[in-house]
OpenMM code with the backbone's topology and positions (N, CA, C; nanometers):
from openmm import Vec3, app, unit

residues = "UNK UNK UNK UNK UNK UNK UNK UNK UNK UNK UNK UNK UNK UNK UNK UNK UNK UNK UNK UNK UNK UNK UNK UNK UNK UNK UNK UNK UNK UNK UNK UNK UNK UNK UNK UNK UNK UNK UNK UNK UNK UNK UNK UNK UNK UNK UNK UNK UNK UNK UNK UNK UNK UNK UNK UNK UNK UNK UNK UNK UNK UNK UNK UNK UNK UNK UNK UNK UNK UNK UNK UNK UNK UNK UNK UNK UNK UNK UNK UNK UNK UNK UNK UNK UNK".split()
positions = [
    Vec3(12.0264, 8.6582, 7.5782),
    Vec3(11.9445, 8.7772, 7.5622),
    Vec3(11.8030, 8.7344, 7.5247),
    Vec3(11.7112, 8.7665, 7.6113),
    Vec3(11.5780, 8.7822, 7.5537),
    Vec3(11.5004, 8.8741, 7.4761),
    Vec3(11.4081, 8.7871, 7.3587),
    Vec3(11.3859, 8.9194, 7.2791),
    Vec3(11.2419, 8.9189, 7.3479),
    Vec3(11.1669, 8.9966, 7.2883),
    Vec3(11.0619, 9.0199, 7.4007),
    Vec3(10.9466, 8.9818, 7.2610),
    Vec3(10.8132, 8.9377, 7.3116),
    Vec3(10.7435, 8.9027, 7.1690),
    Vec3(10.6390, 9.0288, 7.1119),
    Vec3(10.5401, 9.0298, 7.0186),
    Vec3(10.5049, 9.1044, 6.9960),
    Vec3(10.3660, 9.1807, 7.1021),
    Vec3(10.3495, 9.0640, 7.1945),
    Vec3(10.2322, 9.1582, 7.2855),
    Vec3(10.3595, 9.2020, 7.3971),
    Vec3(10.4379, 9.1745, 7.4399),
    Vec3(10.5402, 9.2484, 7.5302),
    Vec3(10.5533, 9.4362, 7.5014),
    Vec3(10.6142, 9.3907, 7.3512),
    Vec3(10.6563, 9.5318, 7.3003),
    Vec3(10.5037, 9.6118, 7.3195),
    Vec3(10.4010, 9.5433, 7.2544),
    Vec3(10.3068, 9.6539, 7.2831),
    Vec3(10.2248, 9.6522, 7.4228),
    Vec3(10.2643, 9.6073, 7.4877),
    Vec3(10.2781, 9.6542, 7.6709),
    Vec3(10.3203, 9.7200, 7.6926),
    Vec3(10.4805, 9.7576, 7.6719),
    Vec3(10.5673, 9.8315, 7.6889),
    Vec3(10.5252, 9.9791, 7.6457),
    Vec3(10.4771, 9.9599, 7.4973),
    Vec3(10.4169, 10.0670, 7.4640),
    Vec3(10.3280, 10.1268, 7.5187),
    Vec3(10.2402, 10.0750, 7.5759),
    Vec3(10.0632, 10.1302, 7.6173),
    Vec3(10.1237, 10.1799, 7.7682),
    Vec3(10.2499, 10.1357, 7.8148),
    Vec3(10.2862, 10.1710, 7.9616),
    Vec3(10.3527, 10.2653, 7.9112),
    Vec3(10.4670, 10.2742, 7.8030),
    Vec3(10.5057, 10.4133, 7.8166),
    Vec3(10.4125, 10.4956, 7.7726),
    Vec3(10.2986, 10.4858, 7.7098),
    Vec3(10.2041, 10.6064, 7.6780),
    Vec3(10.1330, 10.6761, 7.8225),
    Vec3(10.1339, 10.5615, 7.9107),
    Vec3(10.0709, 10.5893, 8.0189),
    Vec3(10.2060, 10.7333, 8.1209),
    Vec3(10.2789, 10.6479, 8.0982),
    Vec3(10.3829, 10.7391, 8.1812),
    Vec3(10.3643, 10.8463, 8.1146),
    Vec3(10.4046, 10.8576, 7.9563),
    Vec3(10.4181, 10.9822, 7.9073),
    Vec3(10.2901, 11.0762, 7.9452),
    Vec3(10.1989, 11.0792, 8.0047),
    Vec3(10.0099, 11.1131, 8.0019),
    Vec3(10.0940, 11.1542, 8.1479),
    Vec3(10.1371, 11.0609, 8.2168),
    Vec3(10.1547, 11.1040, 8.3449),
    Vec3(10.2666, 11.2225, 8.4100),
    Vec3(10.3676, 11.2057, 8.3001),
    Vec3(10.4544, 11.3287, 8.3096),
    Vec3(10.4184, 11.4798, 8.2660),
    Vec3(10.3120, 11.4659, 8.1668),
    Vec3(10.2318, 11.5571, 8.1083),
    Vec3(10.1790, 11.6349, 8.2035),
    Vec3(10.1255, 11.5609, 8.3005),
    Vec3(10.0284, 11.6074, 8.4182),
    Vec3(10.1028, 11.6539, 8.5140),
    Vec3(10.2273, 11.5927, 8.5117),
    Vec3(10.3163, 11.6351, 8.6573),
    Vec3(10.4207, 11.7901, 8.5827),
    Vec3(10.4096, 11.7642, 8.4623),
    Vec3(10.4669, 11.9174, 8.4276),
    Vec3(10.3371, 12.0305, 8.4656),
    Vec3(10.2469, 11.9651, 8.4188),
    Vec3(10.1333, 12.0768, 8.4650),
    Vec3(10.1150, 12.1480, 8.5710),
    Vec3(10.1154, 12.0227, 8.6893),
    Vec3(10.1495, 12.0892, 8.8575),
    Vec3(10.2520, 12.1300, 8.8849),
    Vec3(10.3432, 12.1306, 8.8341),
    Vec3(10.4776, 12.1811, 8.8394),
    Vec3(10.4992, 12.3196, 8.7797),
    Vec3(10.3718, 12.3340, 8.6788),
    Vec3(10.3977, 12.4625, 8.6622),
    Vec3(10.3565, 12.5853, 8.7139),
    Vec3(10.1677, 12.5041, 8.7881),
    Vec3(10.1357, 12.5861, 8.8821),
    Vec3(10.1863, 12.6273, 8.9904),
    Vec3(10.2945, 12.4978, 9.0501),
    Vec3(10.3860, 12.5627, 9.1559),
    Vec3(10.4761, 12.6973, 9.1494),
    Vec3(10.5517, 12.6996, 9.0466),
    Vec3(10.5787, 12.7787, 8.9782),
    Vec3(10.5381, 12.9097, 8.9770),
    Vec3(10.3802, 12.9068, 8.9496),
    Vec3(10.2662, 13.0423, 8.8541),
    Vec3(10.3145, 13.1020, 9.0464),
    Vec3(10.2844, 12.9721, 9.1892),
    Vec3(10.2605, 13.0220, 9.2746),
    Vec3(10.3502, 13.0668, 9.3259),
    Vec3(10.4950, 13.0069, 9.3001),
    Vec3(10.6108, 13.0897, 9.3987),
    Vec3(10.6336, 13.1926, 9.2987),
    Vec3(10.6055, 13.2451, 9.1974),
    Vec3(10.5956, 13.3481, 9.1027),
    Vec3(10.5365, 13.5022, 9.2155),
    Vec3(10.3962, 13.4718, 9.1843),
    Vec3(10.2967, 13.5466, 9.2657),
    Vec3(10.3045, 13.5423, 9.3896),
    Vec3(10.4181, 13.4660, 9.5051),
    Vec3(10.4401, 13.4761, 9.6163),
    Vec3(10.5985, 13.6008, 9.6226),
    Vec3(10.6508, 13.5819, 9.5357),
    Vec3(10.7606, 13.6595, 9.5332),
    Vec3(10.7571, 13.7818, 9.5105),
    Vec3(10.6284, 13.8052, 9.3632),
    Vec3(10.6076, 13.9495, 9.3365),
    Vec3(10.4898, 14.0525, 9.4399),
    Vec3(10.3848, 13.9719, 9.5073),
    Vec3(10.3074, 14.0264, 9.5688),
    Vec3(10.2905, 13.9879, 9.7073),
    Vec3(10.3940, 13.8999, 9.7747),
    Vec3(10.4082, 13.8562, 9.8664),
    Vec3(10.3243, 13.7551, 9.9314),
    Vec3(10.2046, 13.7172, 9.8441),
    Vec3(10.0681, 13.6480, 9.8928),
    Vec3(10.1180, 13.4926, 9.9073),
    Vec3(10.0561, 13.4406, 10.0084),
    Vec3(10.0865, 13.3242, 10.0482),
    Vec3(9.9799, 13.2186, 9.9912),
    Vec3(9.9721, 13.1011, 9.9191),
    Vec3(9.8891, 13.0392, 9.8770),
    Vec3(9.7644, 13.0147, 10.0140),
    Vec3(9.6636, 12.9972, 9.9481),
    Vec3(9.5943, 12.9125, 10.0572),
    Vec3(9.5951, 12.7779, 10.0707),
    Vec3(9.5552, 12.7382, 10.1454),
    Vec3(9.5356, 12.5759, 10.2269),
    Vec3(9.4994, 12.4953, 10.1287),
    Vec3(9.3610, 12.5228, 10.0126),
    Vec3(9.3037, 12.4712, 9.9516),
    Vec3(9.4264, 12.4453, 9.8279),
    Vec3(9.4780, 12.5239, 9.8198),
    Vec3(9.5214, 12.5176, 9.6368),
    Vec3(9.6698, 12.4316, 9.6883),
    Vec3(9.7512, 12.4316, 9.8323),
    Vec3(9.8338, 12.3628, 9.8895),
    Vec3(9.8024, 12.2435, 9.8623),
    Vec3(9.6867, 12.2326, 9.9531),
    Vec3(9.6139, 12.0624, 9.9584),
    Vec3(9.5896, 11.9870, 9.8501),
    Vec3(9.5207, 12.0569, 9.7424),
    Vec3(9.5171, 12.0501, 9.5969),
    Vec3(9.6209, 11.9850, 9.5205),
    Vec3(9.7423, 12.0776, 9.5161),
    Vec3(9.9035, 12.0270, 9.4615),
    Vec3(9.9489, 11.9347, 9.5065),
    Vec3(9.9064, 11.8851, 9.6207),
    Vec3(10.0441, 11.8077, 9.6712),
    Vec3(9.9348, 11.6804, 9.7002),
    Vec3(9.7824, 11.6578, 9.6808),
    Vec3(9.7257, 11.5990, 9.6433),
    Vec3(9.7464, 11.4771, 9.5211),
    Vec3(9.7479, 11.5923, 9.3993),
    Vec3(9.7761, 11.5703, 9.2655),
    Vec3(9.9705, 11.5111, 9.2332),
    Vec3(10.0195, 11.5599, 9.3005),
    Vec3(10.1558, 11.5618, 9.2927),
    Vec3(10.2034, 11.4031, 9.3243),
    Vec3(10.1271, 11.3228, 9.4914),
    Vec3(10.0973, 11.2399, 9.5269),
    Vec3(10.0899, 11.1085, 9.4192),
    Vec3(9.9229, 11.1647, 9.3756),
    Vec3(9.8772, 11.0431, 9.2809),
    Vec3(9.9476, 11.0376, 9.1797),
    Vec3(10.0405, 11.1148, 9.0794),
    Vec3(10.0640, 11.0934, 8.9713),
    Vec3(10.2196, 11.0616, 9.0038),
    Vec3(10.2697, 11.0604, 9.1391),
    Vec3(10.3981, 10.9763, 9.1642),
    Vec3(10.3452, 10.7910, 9.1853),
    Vec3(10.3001, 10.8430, 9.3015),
    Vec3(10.2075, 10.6767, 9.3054),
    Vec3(10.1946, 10.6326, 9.1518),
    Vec3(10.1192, 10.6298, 9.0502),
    Vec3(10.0515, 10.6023, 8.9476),
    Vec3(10.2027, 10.5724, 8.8893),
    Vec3(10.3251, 10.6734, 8.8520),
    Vec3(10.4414, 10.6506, 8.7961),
    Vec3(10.5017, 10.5563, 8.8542),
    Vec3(10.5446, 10.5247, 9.0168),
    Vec3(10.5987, 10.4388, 9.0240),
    Vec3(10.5296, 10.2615, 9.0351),
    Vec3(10.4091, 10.2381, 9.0254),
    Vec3(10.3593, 10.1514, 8.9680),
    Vec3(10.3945, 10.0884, 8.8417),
    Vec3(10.3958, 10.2159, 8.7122),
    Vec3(10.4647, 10.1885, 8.5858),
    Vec3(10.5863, 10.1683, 8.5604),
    Vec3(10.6264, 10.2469, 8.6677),
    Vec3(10.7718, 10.1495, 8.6330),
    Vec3(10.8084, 10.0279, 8.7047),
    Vec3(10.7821, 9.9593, 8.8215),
    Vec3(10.7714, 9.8852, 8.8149),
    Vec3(10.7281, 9.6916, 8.7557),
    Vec3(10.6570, 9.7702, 8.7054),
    Vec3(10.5228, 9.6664, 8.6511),
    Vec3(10.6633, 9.7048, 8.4869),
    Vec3(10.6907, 9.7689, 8.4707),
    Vec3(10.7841, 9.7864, 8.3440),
    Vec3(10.8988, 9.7143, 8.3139),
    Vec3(10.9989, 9.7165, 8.4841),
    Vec3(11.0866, 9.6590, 8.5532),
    Vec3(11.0881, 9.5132, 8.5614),
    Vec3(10.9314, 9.4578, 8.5804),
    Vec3(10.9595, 9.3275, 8.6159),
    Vec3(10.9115, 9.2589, 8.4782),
    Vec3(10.8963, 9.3327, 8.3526),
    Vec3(10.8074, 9.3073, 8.2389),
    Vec3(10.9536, 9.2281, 8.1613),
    Vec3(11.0621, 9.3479, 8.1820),
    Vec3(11.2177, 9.3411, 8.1181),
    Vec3(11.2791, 9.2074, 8.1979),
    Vec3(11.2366, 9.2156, 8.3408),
    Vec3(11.3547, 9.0976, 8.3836),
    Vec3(11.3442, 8.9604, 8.3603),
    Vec3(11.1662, 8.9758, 8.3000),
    Vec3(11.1136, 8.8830, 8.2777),
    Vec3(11.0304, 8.7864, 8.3886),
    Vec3(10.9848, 8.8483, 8.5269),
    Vec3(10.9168, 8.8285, 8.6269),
    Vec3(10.7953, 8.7781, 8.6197),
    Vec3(10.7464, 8.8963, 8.4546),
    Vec3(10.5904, 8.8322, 8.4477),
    Vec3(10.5719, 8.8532, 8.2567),
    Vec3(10.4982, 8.7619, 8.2968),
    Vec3(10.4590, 8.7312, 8.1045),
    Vec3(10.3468, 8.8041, 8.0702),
    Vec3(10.2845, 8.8070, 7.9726),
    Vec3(10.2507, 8.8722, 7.9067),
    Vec3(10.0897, 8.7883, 7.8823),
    Vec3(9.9702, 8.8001, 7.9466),
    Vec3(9.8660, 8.7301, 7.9407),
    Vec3(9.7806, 8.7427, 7.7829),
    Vec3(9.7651, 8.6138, 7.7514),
    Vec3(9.7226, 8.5963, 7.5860),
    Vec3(9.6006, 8.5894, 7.6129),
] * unit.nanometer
topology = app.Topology()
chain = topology.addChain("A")
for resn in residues:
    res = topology.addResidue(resn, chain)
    for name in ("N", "CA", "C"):
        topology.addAtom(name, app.Element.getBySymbol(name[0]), res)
């Protein structure tokens, strides 16, 4: 078993802060989806193009951005890559 040293753990940390920032954001768009199939159901209005393009824009980068972190997280644990002093 490897223990991991003290700049590891606080890698680990500053990456899960990052994820956590990033789930933050993806609840956010997730909720506007939401606000929109809300207001598509009660008034029948169809989003426009812009606020489409917008979401799934945003939705995009902050998957991209997550699965970077976990990766880079993944290979931190298997021990792939060290920890630059």
């Amino acid at each position: 078993m490897k223990i991991a040293s003290a700049e590891e753990v606080e890698e680990l940390k500053r990456l899960n802060q990052m994820f956590a920032d990033i789930l933050c954001q993806l609840r956010g768009a997730t909720t506007n989806i939401n606000q929109i199939a809300r207001k598509l159901h009660t008034d029948g209005e169809i989003p426009n193009d812009s606020m489409l393009y917008f979401l799934n824009k945003n939705i995009l980068k902050y998957r991209k951005e997550s699965e970077r972190i976990w990766q880079l997280i993944r290979r931190l644990i298997s021990g792939q890559i060290h920890m630059e002093q």
